[in-house]
N, C-alpha and C positions, 0 to 999 in steps of 0.2 A: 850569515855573519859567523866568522869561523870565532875557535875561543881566543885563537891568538892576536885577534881585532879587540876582544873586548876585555882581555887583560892587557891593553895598551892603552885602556883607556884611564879618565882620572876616580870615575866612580864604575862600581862595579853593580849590576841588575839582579835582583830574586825578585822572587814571584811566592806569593804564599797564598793560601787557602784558610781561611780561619772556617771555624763551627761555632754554636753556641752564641754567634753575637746576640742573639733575642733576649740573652739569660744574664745582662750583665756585662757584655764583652768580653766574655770567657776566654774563647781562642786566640783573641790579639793582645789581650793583656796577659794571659797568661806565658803566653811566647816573648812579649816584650819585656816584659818585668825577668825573665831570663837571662834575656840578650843583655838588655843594657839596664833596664828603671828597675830595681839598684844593679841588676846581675844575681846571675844564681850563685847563692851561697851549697855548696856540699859537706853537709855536717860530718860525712864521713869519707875516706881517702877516696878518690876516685879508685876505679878497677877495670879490667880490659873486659868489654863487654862478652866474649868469649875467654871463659879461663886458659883454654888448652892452648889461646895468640897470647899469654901473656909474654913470651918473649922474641914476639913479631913487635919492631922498629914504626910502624905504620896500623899497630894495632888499635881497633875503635873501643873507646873508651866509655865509663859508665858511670853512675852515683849508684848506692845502694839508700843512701836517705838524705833528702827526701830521693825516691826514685826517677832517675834520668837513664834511661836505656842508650843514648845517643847524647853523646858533650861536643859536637861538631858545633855547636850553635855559640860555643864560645869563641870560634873562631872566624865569628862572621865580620867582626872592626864596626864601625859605627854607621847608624843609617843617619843620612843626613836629608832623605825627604821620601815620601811615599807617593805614588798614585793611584788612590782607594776608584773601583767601579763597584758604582751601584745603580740597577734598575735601565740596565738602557734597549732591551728586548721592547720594550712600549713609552713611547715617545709623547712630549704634552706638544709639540711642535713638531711639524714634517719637516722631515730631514735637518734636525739642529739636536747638538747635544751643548750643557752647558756644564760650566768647570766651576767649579765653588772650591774657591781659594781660603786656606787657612790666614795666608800672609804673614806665616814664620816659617823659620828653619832657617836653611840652605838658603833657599831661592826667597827670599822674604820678600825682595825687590818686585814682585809678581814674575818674577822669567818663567816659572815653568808654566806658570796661566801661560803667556808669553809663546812658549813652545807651543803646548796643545793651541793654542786659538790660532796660530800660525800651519796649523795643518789642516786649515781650512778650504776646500775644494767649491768649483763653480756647483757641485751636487750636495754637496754639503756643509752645512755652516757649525763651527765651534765658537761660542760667545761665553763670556764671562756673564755667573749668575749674577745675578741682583741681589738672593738672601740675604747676603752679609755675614752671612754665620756657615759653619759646612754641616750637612746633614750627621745623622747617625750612622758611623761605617767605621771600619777599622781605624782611620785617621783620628776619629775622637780620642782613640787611645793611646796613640801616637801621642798629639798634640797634650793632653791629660796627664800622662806617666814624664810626658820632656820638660812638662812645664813652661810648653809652649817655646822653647830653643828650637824644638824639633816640629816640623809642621809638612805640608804638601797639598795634594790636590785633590777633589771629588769627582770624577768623568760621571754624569748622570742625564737620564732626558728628560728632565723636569728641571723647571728653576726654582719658583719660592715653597712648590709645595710638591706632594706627590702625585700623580696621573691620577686624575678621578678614575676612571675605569679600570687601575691595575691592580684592584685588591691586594694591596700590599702586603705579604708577608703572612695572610691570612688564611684560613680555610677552602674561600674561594679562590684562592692563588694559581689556577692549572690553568693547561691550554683547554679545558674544559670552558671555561668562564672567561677566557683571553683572547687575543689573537695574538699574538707571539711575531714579531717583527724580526725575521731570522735577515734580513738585508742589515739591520741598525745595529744588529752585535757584531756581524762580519766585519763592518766599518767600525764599532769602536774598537773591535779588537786591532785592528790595523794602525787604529791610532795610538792604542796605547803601546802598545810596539813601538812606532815608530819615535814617541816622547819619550820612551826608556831606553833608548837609543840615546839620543842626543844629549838628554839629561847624563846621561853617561860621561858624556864629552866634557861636564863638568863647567867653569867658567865659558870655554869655547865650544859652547855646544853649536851644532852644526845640523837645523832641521833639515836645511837640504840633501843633505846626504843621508840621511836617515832618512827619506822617501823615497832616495835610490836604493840602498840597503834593502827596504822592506817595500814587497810589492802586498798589492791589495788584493784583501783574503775575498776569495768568490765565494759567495752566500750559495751555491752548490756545490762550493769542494766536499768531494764525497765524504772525507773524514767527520771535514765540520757538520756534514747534517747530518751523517752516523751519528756524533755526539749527541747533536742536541737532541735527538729524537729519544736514547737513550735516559737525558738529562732530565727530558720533558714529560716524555710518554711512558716508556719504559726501563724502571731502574734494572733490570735482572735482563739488560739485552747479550746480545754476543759480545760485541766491543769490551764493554766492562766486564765479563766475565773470562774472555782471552785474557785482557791484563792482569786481574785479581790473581785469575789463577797461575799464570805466569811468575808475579810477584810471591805467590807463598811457595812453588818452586824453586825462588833463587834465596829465600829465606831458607828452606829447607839446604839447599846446599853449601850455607854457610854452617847451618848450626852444628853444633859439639856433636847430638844425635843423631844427625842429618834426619830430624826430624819435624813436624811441622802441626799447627794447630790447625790449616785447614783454612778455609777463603770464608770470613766473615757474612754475615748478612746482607740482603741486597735492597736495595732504595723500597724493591718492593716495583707493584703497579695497579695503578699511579704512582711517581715516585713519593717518597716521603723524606723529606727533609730533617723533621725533627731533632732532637738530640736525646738520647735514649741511656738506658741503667750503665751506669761506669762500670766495665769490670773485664777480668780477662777475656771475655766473648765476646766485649765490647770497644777495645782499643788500648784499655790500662795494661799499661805496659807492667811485667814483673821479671822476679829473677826466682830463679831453681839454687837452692841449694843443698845439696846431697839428697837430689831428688824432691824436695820438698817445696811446694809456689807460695811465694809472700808476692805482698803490695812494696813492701819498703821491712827494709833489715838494715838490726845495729846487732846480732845478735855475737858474740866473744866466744862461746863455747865452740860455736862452728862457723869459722873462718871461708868466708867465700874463697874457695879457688883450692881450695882441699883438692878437692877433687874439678878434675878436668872437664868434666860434663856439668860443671856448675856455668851457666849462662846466663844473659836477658833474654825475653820473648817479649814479643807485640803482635797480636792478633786483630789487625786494623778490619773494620766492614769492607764492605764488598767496595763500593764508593771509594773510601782512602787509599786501598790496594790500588785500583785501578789507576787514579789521578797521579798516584806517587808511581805508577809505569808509565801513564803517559808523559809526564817530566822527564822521566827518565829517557824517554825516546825522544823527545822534540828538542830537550837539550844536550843531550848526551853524543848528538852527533856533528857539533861544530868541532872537533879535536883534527889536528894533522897527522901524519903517521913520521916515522921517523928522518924522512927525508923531506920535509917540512911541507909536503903537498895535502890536500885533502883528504880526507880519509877511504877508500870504498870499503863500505859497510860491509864485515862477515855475513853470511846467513849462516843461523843456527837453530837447534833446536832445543836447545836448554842452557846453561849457563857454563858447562864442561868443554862447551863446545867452544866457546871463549876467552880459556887461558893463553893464547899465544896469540891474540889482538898486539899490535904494536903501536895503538892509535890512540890510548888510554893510558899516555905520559908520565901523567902527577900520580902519587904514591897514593891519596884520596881516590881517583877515578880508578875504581875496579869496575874490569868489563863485563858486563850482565848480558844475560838475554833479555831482548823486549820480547811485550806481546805480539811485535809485528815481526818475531821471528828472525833478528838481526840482532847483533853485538854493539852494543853502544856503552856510554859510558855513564855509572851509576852517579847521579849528581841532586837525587833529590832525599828529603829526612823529613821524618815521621816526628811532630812537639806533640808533649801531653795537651789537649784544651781540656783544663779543669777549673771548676771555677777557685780561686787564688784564695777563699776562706776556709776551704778545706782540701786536708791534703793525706795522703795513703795512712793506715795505721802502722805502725813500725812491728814486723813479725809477724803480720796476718795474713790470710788468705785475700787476693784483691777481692773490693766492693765492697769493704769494711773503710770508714775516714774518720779523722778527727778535727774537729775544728782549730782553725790557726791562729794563733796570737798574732799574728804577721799581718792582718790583709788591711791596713790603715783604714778600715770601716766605710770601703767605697764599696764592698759587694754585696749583691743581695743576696747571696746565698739560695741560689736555687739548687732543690734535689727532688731526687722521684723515693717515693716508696719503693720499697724492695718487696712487692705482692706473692706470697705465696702461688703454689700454680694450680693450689685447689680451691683458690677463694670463687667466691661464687657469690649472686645476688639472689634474691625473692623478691617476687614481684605478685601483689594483689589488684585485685579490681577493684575502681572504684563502685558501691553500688547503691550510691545516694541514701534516700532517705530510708530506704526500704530496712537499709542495715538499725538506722536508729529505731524503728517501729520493732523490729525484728528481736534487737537488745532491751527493750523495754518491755515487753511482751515477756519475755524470757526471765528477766529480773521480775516482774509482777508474779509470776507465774510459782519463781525460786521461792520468796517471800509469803504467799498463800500459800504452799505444801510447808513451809516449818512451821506459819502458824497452824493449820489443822491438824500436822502432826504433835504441837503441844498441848492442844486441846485434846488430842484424841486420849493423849497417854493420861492427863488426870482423869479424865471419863473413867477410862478402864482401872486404873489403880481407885477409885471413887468407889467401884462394882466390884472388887478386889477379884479381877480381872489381868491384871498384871504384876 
């Protein structure tokens, strides 16, 4: 599906990655409540996220407080329905996913249940759940911050409850403890393609052609079981670390210094999911000025953009880099080249190798190098996920916060200590009763030497002796 298919359409498709939903719904609310539920307010002028473009036409722009390194997200127009996955790697029914409908928004009518249960195959069945209510997933937030105008769909393989055997979200959560159903994700992901497709099409959606559009992903395409194995088994593979490191190359080749913090921390292995200390090593985004890193700045005496070398940085994990390359690659090459045919993709080796792409149109799509070593078009953006009751200190070093008068008392405010790197435990034995015999013995023992030592001394002073 080229871009010039889906800018023809009535509604337009993003795909987003949230973190932190365990903690509160961190990542979807805090991105939502930007976009739209109320909109980010910028207490202070926006500024060109690189000072030395401020008098580039096309230059990307910034907040200084609260801190937003990237303002693209104001110019996303309004979402009118979501399609949240969750848990569909392990099934409560062979071969069936079910769709747990908000029953507002857009589609309130049930159509996009509608869509998805209409791309049901003789191998496969999609059935509306039974819950009545949609699980916990980004849509909650959705549906929460809209006030329920705004609503959409759950794609999950459970209906009222969660799979007994899939230790949900838990400690035993691995292919350790699982078996991992790499056929059932191929197929959802197929589907939800294909309903974001169609949905697309808006009132005259069109599943038929979005099944022609989009063929079905094979649960051995080498890519997809590169990923998930990556996903599953090991966070620190090749795949995500060609793209990480690719992406802090083409950071590096935009910035003022042409310089770079370096490819974040990796899932680890096993991977690890968690969500970990906020701070520039850790994905908070900050800005330089006259050499100096804050969290968020109002400061008057020294005016960002003095100096040319004043910037943002973002120093995303290994995991963010990577994802926000593979976007960059799976969508960045639907574009035409100038004589309105399909594109053939440059091969390159860094992102220099890309200035004279002719296939990367709109004044937003600057052409990057992918991981997979070809020129494509940059289309994807890094949102803070923090949780929405606290927010940077103004003039500080990041990983410093302050609590917010703003967050309408729906967050729980979850944070980590900030541990020292010498803290350390002591650990004794227990050694039962022996210890009490041992302290009582000792105590009797303290108590007979002062008394015979008081005796002793009137003795002697008695015998004028002392």
């Amino acid at each position: 599906v080229t871009d010039q298919q889906l800018d023809q359409m009535e509604n337009k498709v993003m795909f987003s990655f949230f973190q932190g939903e365990n903690y509160g719904y961190m990542g979807s609310r805090s991105f939502l409540r930007d976009v739209a539920y109320p909109g980010f307010q910028c207490d202070s002028s926006t500024v060109t996220a690189i000072a030395k473009n401020k008098d580039d036409a096309d230059a990307k722009m910034a907040c200084l407080s609260p801190l937003r390194h990237d303002m693209d997200f104001e110019n996303l127009g309004d979402i009118v329905n979501m399609i949240s996955v969750d848990q569909v790697g392990i099934l409560g029914t062979n071969s069936t996913f079910y769709v747990h409908d908000s029953n507002s928004g857009y589609y309130s009518d049930g159509a996009l249940s509608g869509i998805l249960t209409g791309l049901s195959s003789d191998d496969w069945n999609i059935v509306a759940a039974s819950a009545g209510a949609i699980p916990p997933t980004p849509l909650s937030s959705l549906v929460n911050l809209s006030g329920g105008t705004v609503g959409g769909v759950v794609l999950a393989g459970y209906d009222a409850a969660f799979v007994d055997t899939s230790f949900y979200m838990s400690h035993s959560d691995s292919t350790k403890k699982v078996s991992i159903q790499m056929k059932s994700i191929a197929k959802a992901a197929t589907i939800v393609a294909r309903a974001a497709l169609a949905a697309a099409y808006g009132e005259y959606y069109e599943a038929g052609s979005a099944m022609d559009a989009i063929e079905d992903l094979d649960k051995d395409d080498e890519t997809f079981t590169t990923l998930a194995s990556c996903l599953f088994s090991n966070g620190s593979c090749e795949l995500l670390t060609n793209y990480a490191t690719m992406e802090n190359e083409n950071m590096k080749a935009v910035s003022a210094s042409e310089s770079s913090y370096g490819v974040g921390a990796s899932l680890g292995n096993p991977p690890n999911y968690y969500v970990s200390v906020f701070d520039w090593r850790n994905g908070q985004a900050f800005v330089q000025v006259d050499g100096v890193t804050y969290g968020s700045y109002n400061k008057e005496d020294k005016q960002y953009g003095a100096s040319d070398k004043d910037e943002f940085f973002i120093r995303p994990n290994m995991l963010e880099a990577s994802i926000h390359g593979l976007l960059n690659d799976f969508l960045g090459r639907g574009s035409v080249d100038s004589n309105g045919d399909t594109a053939d993709l440059k091969s390159c080796s860094s992102t220099k190798d890309c200035s004279n792409v002719n296939y990367c149109q709109s004044s937003s799509d600057q052409a990057i190098c992918s991981g997979s070593k070809v020129c494509v078009c940059s289309r994807s953006h890094y949102h803070v996920a923090l949780d929405e009751a606290i927010i940077p200190s103004q003039n500080n070093f990041t990983g410093v916060f302050v609590v917010s008068d703003d967050d309408e008392g729906v967050s729980p405010m979850y944070t980590e200590p900030y541990w020292d790197s010498g803290i350390g435990v002591r650990v004794y034995r227990d050694s039962g009763d022996t210890a009490t015999w041992t302290l009582a013995l000792g105590a009797s023992a303290a108590i007979c030497s002062v008394v015979a030592t008081y005796f002793m001394k009137s003795r002697l002073q008695k015998e004028k002796l002392y």
